[in-house]
Backbone as a printed PyTorch tensor [residue, N CA C, xyz], in Angstrom:
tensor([[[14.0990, 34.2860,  9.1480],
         [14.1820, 32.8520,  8.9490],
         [14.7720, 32.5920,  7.5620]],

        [[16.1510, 31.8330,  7.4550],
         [16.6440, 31.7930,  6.2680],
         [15.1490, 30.4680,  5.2550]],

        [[15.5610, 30.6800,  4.1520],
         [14.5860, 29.7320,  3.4150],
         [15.7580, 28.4770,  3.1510]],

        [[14.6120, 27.5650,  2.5800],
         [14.7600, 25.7350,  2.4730],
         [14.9100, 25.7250,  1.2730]],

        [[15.2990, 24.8820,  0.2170],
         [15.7180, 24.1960, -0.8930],
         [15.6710, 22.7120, -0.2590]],

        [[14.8900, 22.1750, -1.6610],
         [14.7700, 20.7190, -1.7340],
         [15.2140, 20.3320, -3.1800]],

        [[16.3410, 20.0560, -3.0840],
         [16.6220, 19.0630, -4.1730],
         [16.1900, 17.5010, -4.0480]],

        [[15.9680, 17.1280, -5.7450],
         [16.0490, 15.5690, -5.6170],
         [17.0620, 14.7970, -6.7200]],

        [[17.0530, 13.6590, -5.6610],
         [18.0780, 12.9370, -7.0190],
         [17.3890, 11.7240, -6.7960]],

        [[17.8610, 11.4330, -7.9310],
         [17.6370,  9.6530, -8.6540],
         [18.3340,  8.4500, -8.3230]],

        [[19.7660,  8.8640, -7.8320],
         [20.4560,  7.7220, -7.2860],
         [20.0620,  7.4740, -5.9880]],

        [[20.4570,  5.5660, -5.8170],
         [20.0690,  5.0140, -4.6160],
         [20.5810,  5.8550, -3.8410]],

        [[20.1900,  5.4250, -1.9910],
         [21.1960,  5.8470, -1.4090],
         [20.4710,  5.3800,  0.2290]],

        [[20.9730,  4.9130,  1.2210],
         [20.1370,  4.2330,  1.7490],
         [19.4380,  4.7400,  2.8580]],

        [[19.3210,  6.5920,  2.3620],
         [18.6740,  7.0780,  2.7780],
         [17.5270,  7.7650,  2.4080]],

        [[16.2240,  8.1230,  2.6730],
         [14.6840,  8.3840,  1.9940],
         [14.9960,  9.6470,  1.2870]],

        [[15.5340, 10.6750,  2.8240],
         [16.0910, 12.1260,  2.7050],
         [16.9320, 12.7820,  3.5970]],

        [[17.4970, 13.7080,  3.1740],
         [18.7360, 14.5530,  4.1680],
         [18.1210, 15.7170,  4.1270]],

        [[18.5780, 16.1680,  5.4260],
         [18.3220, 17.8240,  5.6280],
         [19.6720, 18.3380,  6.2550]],

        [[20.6300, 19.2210,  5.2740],
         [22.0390, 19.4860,  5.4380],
         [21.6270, 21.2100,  6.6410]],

        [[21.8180, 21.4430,  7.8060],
         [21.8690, 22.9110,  8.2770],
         [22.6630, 23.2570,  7.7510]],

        [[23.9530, 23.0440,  7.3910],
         [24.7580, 24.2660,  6.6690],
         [24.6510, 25.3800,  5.7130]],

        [[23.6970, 24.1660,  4.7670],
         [23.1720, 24.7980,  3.7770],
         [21.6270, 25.1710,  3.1170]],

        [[21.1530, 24.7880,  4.5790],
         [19.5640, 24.9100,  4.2260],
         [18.9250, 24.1880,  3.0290]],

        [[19.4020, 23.1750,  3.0920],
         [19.0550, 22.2040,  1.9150],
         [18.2440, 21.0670,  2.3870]],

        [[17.7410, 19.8370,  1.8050],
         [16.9830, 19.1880,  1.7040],
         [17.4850, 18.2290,  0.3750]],

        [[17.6340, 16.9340,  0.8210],
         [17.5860, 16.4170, -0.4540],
         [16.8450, 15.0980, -0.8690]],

        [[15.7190, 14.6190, -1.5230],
         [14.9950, 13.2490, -1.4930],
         [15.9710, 12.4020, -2.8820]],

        [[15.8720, 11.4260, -2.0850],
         [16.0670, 10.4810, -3.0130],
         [15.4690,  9.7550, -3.2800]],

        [[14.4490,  9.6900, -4.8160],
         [13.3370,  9.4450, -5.0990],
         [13.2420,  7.8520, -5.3350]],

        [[14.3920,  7.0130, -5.4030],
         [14.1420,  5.9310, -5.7430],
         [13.8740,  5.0580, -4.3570]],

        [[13.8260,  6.0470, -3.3830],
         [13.7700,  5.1470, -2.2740],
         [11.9170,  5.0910, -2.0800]],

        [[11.6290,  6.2430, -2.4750],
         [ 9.7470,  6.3290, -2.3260],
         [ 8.8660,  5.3300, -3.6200]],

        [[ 7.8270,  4.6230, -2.9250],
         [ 7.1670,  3.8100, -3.8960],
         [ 6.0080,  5.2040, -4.2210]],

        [[ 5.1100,  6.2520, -3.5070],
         [ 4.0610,  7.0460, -4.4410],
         [ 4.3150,  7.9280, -4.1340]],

        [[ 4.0490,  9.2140, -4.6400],
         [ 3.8980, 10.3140, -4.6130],
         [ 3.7000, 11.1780, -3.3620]],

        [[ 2.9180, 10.3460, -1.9660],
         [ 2.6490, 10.8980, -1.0430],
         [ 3.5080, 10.4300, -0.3860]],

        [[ 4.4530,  9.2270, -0.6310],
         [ 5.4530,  8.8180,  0.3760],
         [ 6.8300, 10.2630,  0.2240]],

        [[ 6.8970, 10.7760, -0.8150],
         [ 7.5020, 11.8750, -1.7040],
         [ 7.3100, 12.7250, -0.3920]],

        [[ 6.1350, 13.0760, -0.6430],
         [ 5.9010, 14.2360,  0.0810],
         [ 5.6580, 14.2210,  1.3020]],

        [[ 5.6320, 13.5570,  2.4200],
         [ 6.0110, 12.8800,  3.6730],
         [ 7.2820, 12.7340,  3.5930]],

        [[ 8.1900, 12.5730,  3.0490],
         [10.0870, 12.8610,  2.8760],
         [10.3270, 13.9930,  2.9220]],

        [[ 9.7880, 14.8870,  2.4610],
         [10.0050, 16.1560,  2.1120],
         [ 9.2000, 16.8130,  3.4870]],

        [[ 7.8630, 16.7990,  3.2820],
         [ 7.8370, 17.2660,  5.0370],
         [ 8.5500, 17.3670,  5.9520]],

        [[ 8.7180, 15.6580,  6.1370],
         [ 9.8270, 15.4900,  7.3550],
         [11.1720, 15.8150,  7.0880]],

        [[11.9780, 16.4910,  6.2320],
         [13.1500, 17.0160,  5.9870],
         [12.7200, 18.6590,  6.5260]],

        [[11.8530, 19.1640,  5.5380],
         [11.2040, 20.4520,  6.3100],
         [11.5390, 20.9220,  7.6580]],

        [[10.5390, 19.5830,  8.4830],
         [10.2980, 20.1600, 10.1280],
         [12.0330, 20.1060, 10.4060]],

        [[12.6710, 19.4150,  9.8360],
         [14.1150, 19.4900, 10.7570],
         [14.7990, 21.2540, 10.5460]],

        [[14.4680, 21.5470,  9.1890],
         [14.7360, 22.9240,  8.8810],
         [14.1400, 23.6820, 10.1550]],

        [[12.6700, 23.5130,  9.8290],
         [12.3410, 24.3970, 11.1790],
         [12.5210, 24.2760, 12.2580]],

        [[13.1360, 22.9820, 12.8380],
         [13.1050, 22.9790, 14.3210],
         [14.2300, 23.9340, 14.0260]],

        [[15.4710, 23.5280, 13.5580],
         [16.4020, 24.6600, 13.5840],
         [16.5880, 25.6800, 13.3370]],

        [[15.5860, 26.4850, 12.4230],
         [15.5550, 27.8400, 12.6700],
         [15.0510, 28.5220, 13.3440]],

        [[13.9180, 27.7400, 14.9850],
         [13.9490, 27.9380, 15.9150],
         [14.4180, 27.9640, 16.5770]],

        [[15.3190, 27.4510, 16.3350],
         [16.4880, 26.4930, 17.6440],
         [15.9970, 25.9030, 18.5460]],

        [[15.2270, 25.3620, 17.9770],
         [14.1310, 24.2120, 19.4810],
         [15.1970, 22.7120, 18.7730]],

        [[15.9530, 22.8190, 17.9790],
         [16.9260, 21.5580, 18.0260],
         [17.9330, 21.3140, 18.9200]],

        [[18.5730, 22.3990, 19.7630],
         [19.4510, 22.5350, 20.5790],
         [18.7350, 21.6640, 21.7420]],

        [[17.5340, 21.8180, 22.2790],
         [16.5980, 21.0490, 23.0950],
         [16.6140, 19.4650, 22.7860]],

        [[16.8240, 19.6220, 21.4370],
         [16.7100, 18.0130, 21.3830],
         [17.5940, 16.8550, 20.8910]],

        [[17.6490, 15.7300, 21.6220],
         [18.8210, 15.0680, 20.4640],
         [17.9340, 14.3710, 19.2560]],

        [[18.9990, 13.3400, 18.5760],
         [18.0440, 13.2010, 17.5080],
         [16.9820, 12.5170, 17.6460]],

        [[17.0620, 11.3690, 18.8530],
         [15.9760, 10.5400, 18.7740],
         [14.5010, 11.5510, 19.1790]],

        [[14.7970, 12.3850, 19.7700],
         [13.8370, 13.5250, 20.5290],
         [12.8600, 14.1640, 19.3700]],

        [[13.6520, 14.4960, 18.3350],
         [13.3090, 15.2170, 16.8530],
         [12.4480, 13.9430, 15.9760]],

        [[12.8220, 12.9260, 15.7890],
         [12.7210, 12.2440, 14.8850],
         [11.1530, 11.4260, 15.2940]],

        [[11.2840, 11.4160, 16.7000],
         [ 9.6700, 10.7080, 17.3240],
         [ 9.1190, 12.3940, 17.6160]],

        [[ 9.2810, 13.4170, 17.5730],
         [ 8.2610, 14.4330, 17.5260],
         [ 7.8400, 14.8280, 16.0880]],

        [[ 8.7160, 14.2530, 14.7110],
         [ 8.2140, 14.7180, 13.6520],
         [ 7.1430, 13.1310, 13.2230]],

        [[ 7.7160, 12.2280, 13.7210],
         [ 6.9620, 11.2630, 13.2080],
         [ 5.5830, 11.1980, 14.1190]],

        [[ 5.2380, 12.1420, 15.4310],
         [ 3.5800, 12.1820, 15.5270],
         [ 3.3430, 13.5660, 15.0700]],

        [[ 4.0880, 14.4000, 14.3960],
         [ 3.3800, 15.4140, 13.5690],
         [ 2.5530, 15.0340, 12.2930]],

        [[ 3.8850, 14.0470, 11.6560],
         [ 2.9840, 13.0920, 10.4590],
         [ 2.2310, 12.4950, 10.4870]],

        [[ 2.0090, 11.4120, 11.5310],
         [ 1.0650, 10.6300, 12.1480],
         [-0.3210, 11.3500, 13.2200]],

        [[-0.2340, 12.4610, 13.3110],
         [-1.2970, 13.3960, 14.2580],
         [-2.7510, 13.2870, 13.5740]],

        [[-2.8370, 13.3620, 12.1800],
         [-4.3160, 13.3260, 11.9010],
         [-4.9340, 11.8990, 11.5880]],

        [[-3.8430, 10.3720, 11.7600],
         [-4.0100,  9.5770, 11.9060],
         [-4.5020,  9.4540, 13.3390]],

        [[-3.8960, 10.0070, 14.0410],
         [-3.8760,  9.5390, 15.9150],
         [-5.6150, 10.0760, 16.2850]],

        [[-5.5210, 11.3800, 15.6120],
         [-6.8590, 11.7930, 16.4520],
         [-8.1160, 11.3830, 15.8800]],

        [[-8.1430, 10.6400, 14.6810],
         [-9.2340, 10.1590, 14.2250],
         [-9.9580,  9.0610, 14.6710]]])
């Protein structure tokens, strides 16, 4: 399993975060998060996209498929409580 890099930057951008496959990267853009845990919920969810693809369980999915299975991974210990 190749490894992840998360860069961050400071400029706007009108996105939270990217996750590039080419380059196994990750990038937050911090001015879009108001705390610290919104941070790290960006960064998670950039993560799982890494891993779906170094499973290749992304080929299975399009994006909307990925994007509502990472958002009840985040939301899972909300759901079952």
């Amino acid at each position: 399993m190749n490894k992840c890099s998360v860069d961050f930057k400071i400029q706007h951008n009108d996105n939270r975060g990217m996750y590039f496959e080419e380059t196994n990267r990750c990038i937050v853009y911090l001015p879009m998060h108001e705390t610290m845990e919104d941070v790290i919920k960006t960064i998670n969810h950039e993560i799982f996209h890494h891993c779906f693809t170094q499973l290749e369980e992304a080929e299975s999915m399009d994006e909307e498929m990925e994007e509502c299975l990472i958002f009840n991974l985040q939301w899972a210990e909300y759901s079952v409580v």
